[in-house]
VEXDRENFI-197438 format. One record per residue (C-alpha): residue number from 1; z, y, x. Coordinates in steps of 0.25 Angstrom, whole numbers. Layout:
# VEXDRENFI-197438
(NUM,(Z,Y,X)) ...
//
This chain:
# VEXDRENFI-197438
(1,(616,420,237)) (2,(604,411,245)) (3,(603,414,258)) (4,(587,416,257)) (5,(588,428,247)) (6,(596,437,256)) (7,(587,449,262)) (8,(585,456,274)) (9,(592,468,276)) (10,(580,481,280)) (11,(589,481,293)) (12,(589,466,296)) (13,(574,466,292)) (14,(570,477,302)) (15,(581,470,313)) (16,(573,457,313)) (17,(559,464,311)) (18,(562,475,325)) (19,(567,462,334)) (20,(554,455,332)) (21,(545,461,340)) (22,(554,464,350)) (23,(559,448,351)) (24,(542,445,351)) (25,(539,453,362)) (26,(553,447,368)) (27,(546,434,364)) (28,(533,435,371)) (29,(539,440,383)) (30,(547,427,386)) (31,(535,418,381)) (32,(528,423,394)) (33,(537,415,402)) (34,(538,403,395)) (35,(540,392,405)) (36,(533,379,405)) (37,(540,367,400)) (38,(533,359,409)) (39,(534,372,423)) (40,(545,371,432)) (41,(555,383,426)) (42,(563,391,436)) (43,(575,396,428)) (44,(574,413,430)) (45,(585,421,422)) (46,(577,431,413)) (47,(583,443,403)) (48,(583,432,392)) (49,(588,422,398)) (50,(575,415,399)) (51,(571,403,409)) (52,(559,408,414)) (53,(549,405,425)) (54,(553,412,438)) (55,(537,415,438)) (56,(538,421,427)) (57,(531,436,429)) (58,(532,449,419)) (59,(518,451,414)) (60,(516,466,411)) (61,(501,468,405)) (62,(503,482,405)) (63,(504,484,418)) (64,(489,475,420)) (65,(480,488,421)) (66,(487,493,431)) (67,(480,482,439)) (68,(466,488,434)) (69,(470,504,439)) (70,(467,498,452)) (71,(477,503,460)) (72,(475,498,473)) (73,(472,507,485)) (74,(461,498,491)) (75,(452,495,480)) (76,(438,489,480)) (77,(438,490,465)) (78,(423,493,461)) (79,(422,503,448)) (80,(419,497,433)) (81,(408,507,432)) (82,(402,504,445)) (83,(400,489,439)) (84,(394,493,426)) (85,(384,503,431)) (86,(381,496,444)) (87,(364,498,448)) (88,(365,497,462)) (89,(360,486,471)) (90,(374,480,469)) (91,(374,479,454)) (92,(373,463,455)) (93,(385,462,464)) (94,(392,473,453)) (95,(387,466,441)) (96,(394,453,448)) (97,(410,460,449)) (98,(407,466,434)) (99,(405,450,430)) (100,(418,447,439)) (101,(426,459,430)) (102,(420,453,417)) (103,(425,438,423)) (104,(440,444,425)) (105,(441,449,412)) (106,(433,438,405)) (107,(446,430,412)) (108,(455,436,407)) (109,(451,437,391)) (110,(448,423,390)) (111,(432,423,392)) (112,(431,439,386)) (113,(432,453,390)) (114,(433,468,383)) (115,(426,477,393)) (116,(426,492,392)) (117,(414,496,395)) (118,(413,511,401)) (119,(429,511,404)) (120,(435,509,418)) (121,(446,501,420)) (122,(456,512,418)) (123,(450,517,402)) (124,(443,527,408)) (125,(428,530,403)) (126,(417,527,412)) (127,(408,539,406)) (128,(396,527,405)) (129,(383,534,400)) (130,(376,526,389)) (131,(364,521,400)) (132,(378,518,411)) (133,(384,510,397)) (134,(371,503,395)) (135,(370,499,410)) (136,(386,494,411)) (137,(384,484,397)) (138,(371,479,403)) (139,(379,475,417)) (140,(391,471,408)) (141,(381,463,401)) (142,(375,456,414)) (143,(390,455,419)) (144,(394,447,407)) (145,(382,438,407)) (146,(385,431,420)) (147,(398,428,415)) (148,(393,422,402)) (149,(398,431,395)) (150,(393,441,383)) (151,(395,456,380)) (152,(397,462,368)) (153,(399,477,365)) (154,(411,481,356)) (155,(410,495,355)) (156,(405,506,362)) (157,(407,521,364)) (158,(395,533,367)) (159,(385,521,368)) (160,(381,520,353)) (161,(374,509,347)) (162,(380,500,336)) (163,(394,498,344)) (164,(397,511,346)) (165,(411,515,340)) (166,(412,525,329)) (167,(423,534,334)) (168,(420,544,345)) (169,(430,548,355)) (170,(426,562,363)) (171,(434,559,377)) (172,(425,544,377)) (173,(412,549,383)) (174,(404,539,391)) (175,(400,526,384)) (176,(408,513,383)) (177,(411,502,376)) (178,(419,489,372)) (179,(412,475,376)) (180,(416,462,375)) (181,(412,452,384)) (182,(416,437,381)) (183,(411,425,389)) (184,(404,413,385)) (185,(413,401,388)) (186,(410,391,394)) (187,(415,379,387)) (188,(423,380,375)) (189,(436,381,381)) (190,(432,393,385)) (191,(430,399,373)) (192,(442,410,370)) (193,(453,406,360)) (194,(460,417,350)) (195,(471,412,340)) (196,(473,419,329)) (197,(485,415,317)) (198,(479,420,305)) (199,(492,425,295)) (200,(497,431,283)) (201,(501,430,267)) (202,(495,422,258)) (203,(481,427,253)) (204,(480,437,264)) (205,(467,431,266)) (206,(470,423,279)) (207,(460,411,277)) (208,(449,419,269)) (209,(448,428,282)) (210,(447,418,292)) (211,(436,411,282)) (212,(428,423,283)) (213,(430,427,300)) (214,(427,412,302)) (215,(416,409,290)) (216,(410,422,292)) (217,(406,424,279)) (218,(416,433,269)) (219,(425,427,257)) (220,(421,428,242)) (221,(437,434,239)) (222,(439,420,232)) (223,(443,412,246)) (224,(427,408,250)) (225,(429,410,265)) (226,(444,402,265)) (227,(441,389,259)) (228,(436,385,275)) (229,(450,387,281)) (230,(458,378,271)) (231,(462,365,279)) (232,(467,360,265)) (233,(462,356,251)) (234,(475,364,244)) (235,(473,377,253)) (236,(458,378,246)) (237,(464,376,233)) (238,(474,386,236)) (239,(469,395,247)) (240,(480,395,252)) (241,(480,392,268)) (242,(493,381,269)) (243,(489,376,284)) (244,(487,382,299)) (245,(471,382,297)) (246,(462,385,309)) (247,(449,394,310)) (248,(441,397,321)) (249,(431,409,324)) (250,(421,411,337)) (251,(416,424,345)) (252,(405,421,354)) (253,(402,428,367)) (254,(395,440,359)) (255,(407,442,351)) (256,(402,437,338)) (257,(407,427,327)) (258,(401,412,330)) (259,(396,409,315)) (260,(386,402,308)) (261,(372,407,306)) (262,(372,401,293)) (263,(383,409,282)) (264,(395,402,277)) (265,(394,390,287)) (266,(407,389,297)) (267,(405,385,310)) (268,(412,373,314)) (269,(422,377,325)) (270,(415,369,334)) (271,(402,377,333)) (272,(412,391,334)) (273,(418,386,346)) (274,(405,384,355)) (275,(398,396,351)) (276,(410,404,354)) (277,(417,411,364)) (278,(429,417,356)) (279,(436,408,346)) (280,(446,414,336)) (281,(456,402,331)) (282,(461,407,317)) (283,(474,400,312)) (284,(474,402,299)) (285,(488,401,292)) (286,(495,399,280)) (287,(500,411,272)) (288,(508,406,262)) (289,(525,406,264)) (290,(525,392,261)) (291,(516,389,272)) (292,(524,397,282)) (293,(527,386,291)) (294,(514,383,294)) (295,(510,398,297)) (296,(523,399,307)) (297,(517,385,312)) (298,(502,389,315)) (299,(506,403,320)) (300,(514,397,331)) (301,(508,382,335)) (302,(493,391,334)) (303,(498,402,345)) (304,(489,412,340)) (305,(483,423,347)) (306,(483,432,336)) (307,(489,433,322)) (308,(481,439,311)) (309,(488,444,298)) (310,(479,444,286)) (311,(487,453,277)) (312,(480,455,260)) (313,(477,469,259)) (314,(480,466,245)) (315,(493,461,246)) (316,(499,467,259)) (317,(507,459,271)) (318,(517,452,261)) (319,(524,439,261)) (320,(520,429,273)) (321,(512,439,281)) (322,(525,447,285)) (323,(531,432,290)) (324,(518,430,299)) (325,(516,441,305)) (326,(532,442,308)) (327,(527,429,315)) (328,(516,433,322)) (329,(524,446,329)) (330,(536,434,332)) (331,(524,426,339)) (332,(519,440,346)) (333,(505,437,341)) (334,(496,449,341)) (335,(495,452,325)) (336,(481,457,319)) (337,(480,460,303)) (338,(470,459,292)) (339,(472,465,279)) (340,(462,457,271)) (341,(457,458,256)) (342,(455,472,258)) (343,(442,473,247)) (344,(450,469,236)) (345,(461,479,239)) (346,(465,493,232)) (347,(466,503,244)) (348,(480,506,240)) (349,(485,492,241)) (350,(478,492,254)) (351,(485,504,259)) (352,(498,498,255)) (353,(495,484,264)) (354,(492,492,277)) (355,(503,502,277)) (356,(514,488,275)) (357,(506,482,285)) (358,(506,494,295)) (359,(522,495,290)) (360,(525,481,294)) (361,(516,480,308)) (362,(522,493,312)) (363,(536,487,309)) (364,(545,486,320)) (365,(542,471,319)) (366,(529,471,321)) (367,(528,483,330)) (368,(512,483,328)) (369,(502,495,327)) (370,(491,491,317)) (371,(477,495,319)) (372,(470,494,307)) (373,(455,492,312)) (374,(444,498,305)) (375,(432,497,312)) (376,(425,491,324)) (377,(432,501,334)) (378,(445,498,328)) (379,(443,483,332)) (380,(437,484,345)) (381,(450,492,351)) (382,(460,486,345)) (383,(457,471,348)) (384,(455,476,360)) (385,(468,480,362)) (386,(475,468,354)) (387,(480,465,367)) (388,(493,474,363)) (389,(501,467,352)) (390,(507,479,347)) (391,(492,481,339)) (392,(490,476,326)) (393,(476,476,320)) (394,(474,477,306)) (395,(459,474,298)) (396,(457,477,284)) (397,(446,468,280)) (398,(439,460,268)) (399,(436,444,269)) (400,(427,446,255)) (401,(421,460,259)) (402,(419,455,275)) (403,(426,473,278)) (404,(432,472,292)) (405,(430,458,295)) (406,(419,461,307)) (407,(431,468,312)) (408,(439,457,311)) (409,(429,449,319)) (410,(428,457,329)) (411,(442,459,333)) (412,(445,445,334)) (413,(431,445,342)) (414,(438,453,353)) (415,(453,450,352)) (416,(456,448,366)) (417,(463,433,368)) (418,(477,435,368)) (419,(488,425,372)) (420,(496,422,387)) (421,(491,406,390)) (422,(494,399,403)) (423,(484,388,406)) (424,(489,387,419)) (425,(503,380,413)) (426,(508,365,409)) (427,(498,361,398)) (428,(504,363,384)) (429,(500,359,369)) (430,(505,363,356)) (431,(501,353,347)) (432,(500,361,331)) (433,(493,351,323)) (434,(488,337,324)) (435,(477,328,320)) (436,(471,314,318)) (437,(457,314,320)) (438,(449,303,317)) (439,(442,297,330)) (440,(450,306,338)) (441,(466,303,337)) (442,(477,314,336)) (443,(473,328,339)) (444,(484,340,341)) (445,(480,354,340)) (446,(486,366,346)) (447,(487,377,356)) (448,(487,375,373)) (449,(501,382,376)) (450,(497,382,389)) (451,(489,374,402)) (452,(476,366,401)) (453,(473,352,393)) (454,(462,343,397)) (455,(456,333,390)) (456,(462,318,393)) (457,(474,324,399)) (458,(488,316,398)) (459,(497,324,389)) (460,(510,323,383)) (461,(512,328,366)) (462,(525,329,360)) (463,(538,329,356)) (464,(539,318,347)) (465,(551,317,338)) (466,(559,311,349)) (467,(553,323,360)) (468,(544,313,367)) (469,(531,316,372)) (470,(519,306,370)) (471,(507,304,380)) (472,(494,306,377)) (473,(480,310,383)) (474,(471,321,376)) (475,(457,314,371)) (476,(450,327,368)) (477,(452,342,367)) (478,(447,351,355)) (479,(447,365,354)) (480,(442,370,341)) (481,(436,358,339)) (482,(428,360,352)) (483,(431,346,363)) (484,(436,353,374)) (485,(440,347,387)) (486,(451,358,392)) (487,(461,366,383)) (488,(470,378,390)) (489,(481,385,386)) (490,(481,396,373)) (491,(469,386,367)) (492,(470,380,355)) (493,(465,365,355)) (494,(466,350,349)) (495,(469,337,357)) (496,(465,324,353)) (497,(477,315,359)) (498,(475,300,366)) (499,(484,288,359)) (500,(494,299,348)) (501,(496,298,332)) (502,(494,309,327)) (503,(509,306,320)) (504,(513,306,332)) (505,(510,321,335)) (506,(514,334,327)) (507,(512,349,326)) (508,(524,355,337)) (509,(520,344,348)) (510,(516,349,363)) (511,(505,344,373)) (512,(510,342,387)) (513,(504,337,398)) (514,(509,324,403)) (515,(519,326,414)) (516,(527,315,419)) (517,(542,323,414)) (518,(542,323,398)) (519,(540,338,394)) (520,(556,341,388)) (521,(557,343,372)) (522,(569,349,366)) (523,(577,350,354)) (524,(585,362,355)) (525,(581,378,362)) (526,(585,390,362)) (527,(579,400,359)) (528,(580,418,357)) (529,(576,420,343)) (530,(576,432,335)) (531,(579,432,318)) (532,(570,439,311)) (533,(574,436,298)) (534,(586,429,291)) (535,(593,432,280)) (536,(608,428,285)) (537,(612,423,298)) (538,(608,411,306)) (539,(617,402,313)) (540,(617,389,320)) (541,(612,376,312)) (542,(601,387,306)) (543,(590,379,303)) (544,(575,386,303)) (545,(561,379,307)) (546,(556,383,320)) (547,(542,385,325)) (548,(538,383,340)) (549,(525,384,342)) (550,(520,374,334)) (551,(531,366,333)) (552,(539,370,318)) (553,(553,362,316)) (554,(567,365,311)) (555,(576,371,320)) (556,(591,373,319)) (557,(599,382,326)) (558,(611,376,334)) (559,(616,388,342)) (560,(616,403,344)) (561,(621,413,353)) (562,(628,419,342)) (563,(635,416,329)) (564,(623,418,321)) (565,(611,428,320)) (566,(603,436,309)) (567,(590,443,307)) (568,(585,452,319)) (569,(595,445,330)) (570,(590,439,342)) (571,(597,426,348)) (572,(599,414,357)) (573,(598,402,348)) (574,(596,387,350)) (575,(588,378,339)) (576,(588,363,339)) (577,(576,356,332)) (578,(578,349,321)) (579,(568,336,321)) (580,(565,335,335)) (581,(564,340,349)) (582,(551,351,353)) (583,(545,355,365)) (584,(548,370,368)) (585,(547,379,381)) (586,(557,391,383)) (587,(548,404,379)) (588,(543,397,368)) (589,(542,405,353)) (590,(549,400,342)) (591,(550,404,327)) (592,(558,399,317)) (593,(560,401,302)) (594,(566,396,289)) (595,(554,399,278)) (596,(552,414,284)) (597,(553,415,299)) (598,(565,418,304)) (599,(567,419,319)) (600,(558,420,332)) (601,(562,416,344)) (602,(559,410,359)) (603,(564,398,366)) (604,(575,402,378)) (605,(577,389,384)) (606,(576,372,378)) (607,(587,364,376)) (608,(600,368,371)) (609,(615,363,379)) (610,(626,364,367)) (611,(635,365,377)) (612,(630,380,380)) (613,(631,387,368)) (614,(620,398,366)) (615,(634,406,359)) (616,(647,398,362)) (617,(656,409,356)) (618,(647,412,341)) (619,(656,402,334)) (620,(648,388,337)) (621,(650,375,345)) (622,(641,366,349)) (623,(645,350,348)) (624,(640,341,358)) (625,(631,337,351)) (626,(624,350,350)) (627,(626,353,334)) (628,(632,366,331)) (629,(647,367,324)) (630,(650,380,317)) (631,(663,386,318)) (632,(672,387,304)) (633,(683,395,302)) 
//
C-alpha cells in the first residue's frame, strides 16, 4: 500500500491540530529575543536551552495600564477633562499638553491615534453634556491642527447626528464618541505601512475583491474587476491567480479612500502614495494546490501584518483554504475572514458555510472567537480591539452587489499597525524577488527586517552558491514606486544595486551592511519543530522543502533526538540544505512541507558538530564525514 494514501487517525488529527497554537505562541515568544547575527551575543541558559541576549527583558502588555492608573503618591498629573473643557485664561497653555498627549499617542501608532472621547483614562464616563462634547471636539480639533493632523468622528453615543450608534445602552449617560485622529506625513517615508496576505481556495473570490477595494467600482460577476491584478497573459485566460501579485490601497488623513474622481480609472501607485497617509499593501496569492509553493513563499518573504481568508459562501472552506489558514495560525498572524459571493447564495447553503467555519476557527487549533460584523458599530469595536489575536472577524459581503464592502473599507481604514520592528538594530534585508530594469540595472524587492538604509550606502547581498557575499552600493531606493531616500525597519521597499547581474542575485538573498568581518552562512541548523501532519514516521535522511523567510530549498534531515517522530510530536531536529548554504539567525521561523505542509518549527542554534549527536542512543551514528549511517539488524 503507498504510503501517500494512508489517513489520519480522528486522534492523531486532533494531537496535531491541539499542539499548534500552543507551539505558535511558544514560537513568538522566542522570536522576541532573536539576537542579531551581526550583535555581540552573551550566552544566558533559558527554559529552552536557548542562547539569548542577557538584555533580553520579558515584556508583559498586560500589565501597561497599570502605568495609566497613576499610582503615584506625588502626582501633578492634570485631569483629561480639565484639558477638553478648559475656558480659563489658561486655556492656550492647556490646549498646548493636550497637543503633547495627541503627539504621544500619535508616536506610538505610527502617525495615528483612536481617542475616547468623553472617557477617563480608567473607562469610566465623563458625564459630558452635549454643549461640554461640542466644546471638547472643537479643542481636539484645534489640538490636532497644530500637529498637522486631521480628526475624524467614528461613532458617537447621546450626541446624535449621522454617527450616532444604533444600539442604546441605559447605564451610558453623558455623550462620547470614537475619533480617529491620523497625521499628515511629512514625506513619504512617513506614510504608515499595513501588510496584509490575501488567501484562500480557488474561486473564492480573492482577486476579484481586491479589484473592487482597489478600483473602486463593483464586478459584473463574469471577472470585470480582476482582470487588473493578473501579472500574466495565462492567469487572464484562466482567472486563475498563479503568482504573488501586489495591490496597493490609500486612507488619507480624513480617513477616506485616495481614488479617482473620474469612475473606473486606477490611480497609479504613485499618485495613491502622495495623497495618502495610510497604505494598505495587499498581497495577492495563488489559490490553487498546484501553486502552493508559491503561497507558502509570498506569505512568509511578504511578512504580513495581517492574513485575510476569502472563503465562497457557496462553496464553504474546502480544499486550500484549511492549509493556509493552518499557515497563517503557524506564522501567528492575526487572521480576518470574508465570506464572499453571498448574492448568489441559497441561505441554507449560507448557513451551512458559517457554522463549519465557526467549527473550525473555534477548533482547538485555531483557538479563535469569530465576530461576524453586521454593521458600522460591529466594525468600529472590533478593529479597534484587533489588538488581541484570539479575535477573528468575519464579513459577509458581495463584490457584484457592493453588501458589506463600506464595512470592509473601513475596518482596514482603522486597523491599528501591528508588528514588533527594531530600527535601532544592524540593518537587514530580505531580498523576495528581483528585477532588470532598463536604464536602471538590478533591482531586489523585499521587506527591512530590521535598522535603517540610506540611499548610496555600502552593502553587502548574498550568499551565492558558494556562501560568499558580493559588494555593492545602493543607487536609489523605491517604496511603492515612490524615490525615497531613507527605508526603516518593517517597510517594505526596492533597491536599485551598483555594478550586480541580475543572475547573479535570487529570491532568499539578504542585504547587510558592509562590515569588515563577512557576516557567517551555514549549511546545517537545528532547529525545535513541531509535526502537524504525516502519515507514517519520519526519520533521518527525510527529505521535505523548507521555507525561511523568503528563502524556499530542499532540506534533509540528518539527526534527531530520538529515533523517529510522528504527527503531533515536538522535537530537536538538525536539517542540512541540500544545494547550498543560507543565512539564518537563532529565533528565526521555519516551515517545511512535502506538497501539504508538514512541520513548523524555530531555529535553536546554527551550525551543527557530528561529533555531538543531538540522540547518541536512538540507534544512529554519525561518520566523520557528517552523513548519517542507520543501524541494521
Amino acid at each position: 500500500m503507498p504510503v501517500g494514501v494512508l489517513k489520519q487517525t480522528p486522534q492523531e488529527r486532533r494531537k496535531g491540530e491541539s499542539a499548534l497554537s500552543e507551539f505558535a505562541d511558544y514560537v513568538e515568544k522566542q522570536q522576541s529575543k532573536r539576537p542579531h547575527p551581526s550583535r555581540p551575543i552573551s550566552v544566558a541558559p533559558s527554559d529552552s536551552g536557548y542562547s539569548t541576549q542577557s538584555t533580553v527583558t520579558e515584556d508583559h502588555a498586560e500589565l501597561d495600564i497599570i502605568d495609566t492608573l497613576d499610582l503615584s503618591e506625588t502626582s501633578a498629573h492634570v485631569r483629561l477633562k480639565h484639558l477638553l473643557l478648559d475656558t480659563s485664561e489658561d486655556a492656550e497653555n492647556t490646549l498646548q499638553q493636550l497637543s503633547n498627549l495627541l503627539q504621544s499617542r500619535m508616536l506610538e501608532g505610527h502617525g495615528e491615534t483612536l481617542f475616547d472621547l468623553g472617557q477617563e483614562d480608567n473607562g469610566e464616563s465623563m458625564s459630558f453634556s452635549k454643549e461640554q462634547w461640542d466644546v471638547a471636539l472643537d479643542r481636539i480639533r484645534r489640538a490636532a491642527g497644530e500637529l498637522k493632523a486631521d480628526t475624524r468622528i467614528l461613532i458617537t453615543r447621546n450626541v446624535g447626528g449621522p454617527e450616532e450608534a444604533e444600539s442604546v445602552n441605559e447605564k451610558e449617560k453623558g455623550a462620547m464618541g470614537k475619533l480617529m485622529i491620523r497625521q499628515t506625513p511629512d514625506t513619504v517615508e512617513d506614510v504608515i505601512e499595513t501588510r496584509i496576505a490575501v488567501v484562500g481556495n480557488v474561486d473564492a473570490g480573492k482577486s476579484t475583491m481586491l479589484g473592487v477595494l482597489v478600483k473602486g467600482s463593483l464586478d459584473d460577476g463574469r471577472g470585470k474587476a480582476r482582470v487588473n491584478l493578473f501579472r500574466h497573459k495565462h492567469e487572464v485566460e484562466s482567472g486563475r491567480t498563479s503568482s504573488v501579485g501586489m495591490e496597493i490601497m490609500g486612507f488619507d488623513t480624513h480617513g477616506d479612500v485616495v481614488a479617482s474622481n473620474v469612475p473606473g480609472r486606477k490611480l497609479s501607485w504613485e499618485e495613491i502614495g502622495n495623497r495618502s497617509a495610510k497604505v494598505i499593501s495587499f498581497t495577492d496569492l495563488a489559490g490553487h494546490e498546484r501553486y502552493l509553493r508559491t503561497t507558502v513563499f509570498g506569505l512568509l518573504s511578504s511578512s504580513p501584518n495581517y492574513c485575510l481568508l476569502m472563503v465562497a459562501a457557496n462553496n464553504g472552506l474546502i480544499g486550500m483554504s484549511k492549509e493556509h489558514l493552518g499557515i497563517a495560525l503557524a506564522l501567528n498572524v492575526p487572521v480576518m475572514v470574508v465570506i464572499t459571493k453571498i448574492d448568489i447564495c441559497p441561505p441554507q447553503i449560507l448557513q451551512q458555510t458559517i457554522t463549519q467555519l465557526t467549527r473550525i476557527l473555534k477548533s482547538p487549533g485555531a483557538r479563535k472567537i469569530p465576530v461576524f460584523i453586521k454593521n458600522h458599530e460591529d466594525t468600529i469595536n472590533t478593529a479597534t480591539q484587533f489588538v488581541s489575536q484570539r479575535i477573528c472577524p468575519v464579513f459577509q459581503v458581495s463584490n457584484v452587489t457592493g453588501e458589506s464592502l463600506d464595512l470592509v473599507r473601513t475596518f482596514l481604514n482603522i486597523l491599528p499597525h501591528h508588528g514588533h520592528y527594531d530600527a535601532q538594530a544592524p540593518f537587514e534585508f530580505h531580498v523576495n524577488d528581483t528585477f532588470s530594469v532598463p536604464f536602471v540595472g538590478t533591482v531586489v524587492s523585499g521587506v527591512v527586517k530590521s535598522g535603517v538604509i540610506h540611499a548610496g550606502d555600502a552593502v553587502l547581498i548574498g550568499p551565492d552558491s558558494l556562501g560568499q557575499f558580493t559588494t555593492t552600493y545602493i543607487k536609489s531606493i523605491e517604496r511603492k514606486r515612490i524615490p525615497v531616500l531613507i527605508c526603516s525597519a518593517g517597510q517594505s521597499a526596492s533597491f536599485a544595486l551598483k555594478r550586480i547581474r541580475r543572475k547573479e542575485v535570487r529570491k532568499g538573498m539578504v542585504v547587510l551592511p558592509k562590515l569588515e568581518t563577512p557576516p557567517k552562512v551555514y549549511r546545517e541548523f537545528v532547529a525545535e519543530v513541531l509535526i502537524l501532519s504525516h502519515a507514517t514516521t519520519i526519520k533521518t535522511r527525510y527529505q521535505a522543502m523548507l521555507h525561511v523567510g523568503p528563502v524556499s530549498q530542499t532540506c534533509a534531515i540528518i539527526d534527531i533526538d530520538r529515533a523517529f517522530i510522528r504527527t503531533g510530536d515536538r522535537a530537536v531536529v538538525a536539517f542540512r540544505f541540500v544545494q547550498r548554504p543560507e543565512y539564518l539567525a537563532v529565533g528565526d521561523r521555519i516551515l517545511f512541507r512535502e506538497g501539504r505542509t508538514k512541520g513548523l518549527g524555530i531555529v535553536k542554534s546554527v551550525g551543527y558538530d557530528p561529533a555531538k549527536p543531538l540522540s547518541p542512543n536512538a540507534g544512529t551514528e554519525v561518520n566523520t564525514n557528517g552523513a548519517v549511517k542507520e543501524h541494521t539488524t
